[in-house]
Short mmCIF file of the C-alpha atoms (twelve columns), coordinates in Angstrom:
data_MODEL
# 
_entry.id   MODEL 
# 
loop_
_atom_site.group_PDB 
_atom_site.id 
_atom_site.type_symbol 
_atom_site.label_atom_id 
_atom_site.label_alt_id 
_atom_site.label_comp_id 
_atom_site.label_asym_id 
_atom_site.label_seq_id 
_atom_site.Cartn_x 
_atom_site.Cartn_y 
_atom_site.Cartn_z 
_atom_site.pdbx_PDB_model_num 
ATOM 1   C CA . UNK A 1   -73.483 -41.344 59.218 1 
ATOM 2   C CA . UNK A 2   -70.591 -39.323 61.008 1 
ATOM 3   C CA . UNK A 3   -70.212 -42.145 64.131 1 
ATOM 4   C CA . UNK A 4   -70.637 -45.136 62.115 1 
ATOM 5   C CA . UNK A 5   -68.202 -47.279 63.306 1 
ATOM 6   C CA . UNK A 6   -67.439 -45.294 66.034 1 
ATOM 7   C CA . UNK A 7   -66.393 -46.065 69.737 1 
ATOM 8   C CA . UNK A 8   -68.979 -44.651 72.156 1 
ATOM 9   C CA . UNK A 9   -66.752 -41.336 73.350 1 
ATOM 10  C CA . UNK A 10  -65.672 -40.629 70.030 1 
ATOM 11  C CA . UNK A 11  -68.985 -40.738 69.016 1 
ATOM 12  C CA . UNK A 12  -70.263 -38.471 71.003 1 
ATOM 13  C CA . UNK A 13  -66.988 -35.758 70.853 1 
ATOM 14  C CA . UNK A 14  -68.403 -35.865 66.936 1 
ATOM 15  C CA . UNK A 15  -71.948 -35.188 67.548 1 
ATOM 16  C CA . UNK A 16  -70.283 -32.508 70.016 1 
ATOM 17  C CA . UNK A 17  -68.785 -30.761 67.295 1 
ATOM 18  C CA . UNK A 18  -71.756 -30.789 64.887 1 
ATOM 19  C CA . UNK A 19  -73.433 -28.800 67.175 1 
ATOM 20  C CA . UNK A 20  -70.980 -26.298 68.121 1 
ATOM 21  C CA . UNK A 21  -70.193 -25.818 64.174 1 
ATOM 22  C CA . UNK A 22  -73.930 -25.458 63.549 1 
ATOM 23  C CA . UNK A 23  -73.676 -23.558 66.557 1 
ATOM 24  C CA . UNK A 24  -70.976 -20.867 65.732 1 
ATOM 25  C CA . UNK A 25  -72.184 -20.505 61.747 1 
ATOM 26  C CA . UNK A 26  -76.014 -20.128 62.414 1 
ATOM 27  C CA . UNK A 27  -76.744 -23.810 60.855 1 
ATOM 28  C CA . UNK A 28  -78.882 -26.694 61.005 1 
ATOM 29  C CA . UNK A 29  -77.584 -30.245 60.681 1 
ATOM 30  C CA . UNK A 30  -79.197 -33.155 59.019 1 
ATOM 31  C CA . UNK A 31  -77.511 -36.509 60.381 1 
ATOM 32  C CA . UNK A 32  -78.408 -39.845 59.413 1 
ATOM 33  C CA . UNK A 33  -78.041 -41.785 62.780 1 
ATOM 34  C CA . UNK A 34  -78.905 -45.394 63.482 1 
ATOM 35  C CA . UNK A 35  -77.573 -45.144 67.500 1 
ATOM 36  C CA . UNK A 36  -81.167 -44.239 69.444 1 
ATOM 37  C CA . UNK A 37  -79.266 -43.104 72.629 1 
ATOM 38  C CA . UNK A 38  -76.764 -40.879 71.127 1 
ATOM 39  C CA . UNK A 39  -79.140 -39.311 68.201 1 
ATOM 40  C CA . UNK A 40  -81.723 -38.669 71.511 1 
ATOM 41  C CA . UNK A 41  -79.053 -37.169 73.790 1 
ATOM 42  C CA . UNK A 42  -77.723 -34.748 70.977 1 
ATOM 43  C CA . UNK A 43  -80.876 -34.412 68.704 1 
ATOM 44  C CA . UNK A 44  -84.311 -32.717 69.809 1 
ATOM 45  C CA . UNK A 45  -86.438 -33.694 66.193 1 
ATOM 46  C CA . UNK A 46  -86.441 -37.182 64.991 1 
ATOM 47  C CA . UNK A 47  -87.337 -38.650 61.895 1 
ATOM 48  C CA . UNK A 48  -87.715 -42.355 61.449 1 
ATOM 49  C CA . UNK A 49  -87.752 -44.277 57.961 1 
ATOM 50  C CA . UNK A 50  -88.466 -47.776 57.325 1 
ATOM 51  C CA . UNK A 51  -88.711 -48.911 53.727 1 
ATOM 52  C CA . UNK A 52  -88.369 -45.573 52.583 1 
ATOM 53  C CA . UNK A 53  -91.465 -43.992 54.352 1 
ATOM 54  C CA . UNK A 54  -91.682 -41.663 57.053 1 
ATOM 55  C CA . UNK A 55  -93.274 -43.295 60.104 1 
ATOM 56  C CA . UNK A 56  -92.462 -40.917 62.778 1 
ATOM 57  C CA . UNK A 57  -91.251 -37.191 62.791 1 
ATOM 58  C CA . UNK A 58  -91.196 -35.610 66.430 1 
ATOM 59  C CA . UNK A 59  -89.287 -34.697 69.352 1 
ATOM 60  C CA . UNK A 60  -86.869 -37.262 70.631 1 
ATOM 61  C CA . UNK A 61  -88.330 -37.122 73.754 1 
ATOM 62  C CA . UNK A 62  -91.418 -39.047 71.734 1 
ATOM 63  C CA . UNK A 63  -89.470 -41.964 70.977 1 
ATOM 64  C CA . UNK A 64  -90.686 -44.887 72.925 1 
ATOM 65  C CA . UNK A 65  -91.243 -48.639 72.174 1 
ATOM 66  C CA . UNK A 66  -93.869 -48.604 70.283 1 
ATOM 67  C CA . UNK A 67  -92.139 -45.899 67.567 1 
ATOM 68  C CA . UNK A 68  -89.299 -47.408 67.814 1 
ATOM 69  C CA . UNK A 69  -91.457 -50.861 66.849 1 
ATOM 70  C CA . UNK A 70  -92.991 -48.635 63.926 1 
ATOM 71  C CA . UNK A 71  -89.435 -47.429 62.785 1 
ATOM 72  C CA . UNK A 72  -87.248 -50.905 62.921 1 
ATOM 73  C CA . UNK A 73  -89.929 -53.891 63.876 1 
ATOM 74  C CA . UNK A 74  -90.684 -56.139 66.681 1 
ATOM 75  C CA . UNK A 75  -88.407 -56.249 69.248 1 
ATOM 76  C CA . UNK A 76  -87.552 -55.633 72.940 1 
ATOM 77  C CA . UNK A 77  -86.454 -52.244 73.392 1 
ATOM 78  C CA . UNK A 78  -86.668 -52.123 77.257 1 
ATOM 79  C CA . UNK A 79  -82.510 -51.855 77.358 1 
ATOM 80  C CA . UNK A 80  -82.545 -48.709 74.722 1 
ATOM 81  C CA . UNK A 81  -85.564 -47.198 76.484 1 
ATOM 82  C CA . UNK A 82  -84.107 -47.628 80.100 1 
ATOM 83  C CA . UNK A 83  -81.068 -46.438 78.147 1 
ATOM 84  C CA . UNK A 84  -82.757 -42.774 76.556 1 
ATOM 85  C CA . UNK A 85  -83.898 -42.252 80.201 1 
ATOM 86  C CA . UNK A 86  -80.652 -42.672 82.423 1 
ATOM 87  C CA . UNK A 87  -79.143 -40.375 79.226 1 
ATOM 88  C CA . UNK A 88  -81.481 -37.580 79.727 1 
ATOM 89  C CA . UNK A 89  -80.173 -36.586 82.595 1 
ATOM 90  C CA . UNK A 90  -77.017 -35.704 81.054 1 
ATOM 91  C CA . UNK A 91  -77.888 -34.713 77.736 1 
ATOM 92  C CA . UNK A 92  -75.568 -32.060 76.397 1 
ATOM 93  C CA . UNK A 93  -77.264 -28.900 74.808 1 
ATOM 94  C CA . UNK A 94  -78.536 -29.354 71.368 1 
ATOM 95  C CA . UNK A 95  -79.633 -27.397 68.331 1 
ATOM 96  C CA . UNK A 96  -81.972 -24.955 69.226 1 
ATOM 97  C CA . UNK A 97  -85.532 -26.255 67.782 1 
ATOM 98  C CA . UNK A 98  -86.771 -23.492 66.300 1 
ATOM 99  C CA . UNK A 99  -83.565 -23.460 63.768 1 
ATOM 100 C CA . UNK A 100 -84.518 -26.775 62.565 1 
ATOM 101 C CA . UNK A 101 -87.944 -25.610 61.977 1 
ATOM 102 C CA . UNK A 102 -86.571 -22.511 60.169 1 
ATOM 103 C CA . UNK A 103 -84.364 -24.825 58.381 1 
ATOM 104 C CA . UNK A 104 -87.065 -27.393 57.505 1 
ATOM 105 C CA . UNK A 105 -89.603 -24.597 55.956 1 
# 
């Protein structure tokens, strides 16, 4: 989890640099990331876990409140939705897609 911890800036001058070093050395990244906003503003594939099984593998554009229901239970996620859609309109650039496909293969 590389912003555990972390204050919201910092955060996201570390997801920042992921990408650019994934960026500049042909990579993909896998990051384990339990912030919704920041792993949807920096991240275009999801994949959600709860008790140990995958419940949701898409685009982070999919993630709405009823995934996010499926991934980490009941709960109102009205704030972190309204959240993911003020963010997209400043969402940074992100790992091209069809690397993490590659990648994933």
């Amino acid at each position: 989890e590389p912003t555990a911890s972390l204050d919201p800036k910092t955060s996201r001058q570390i997801m920042r640099l992921i990408l650019e070093l994934c960026e500049e050395r042909g990579l993909a990244a896998i990051v384990n990331i339990h912030d919704v906003v920041l792993a949807t503003e920096f991240l275009p594939r999801i994949v959600g876990l709860r008790a140990g099984s995958v419940v949701y593998d898409g685009p982070a554009t999919g993630l709405d409140r009823e995934v996010l229901t499926r991934i980490y239970g009941d709960e109102d996620w009205s704030a972190i939705t309204r959240q993911m859609q003020s963010s997209d309109a400043e969402a940074p650039r992100s790992l091209p897609a069809a690397r993490l496909e590659a990648a994933a293969a």
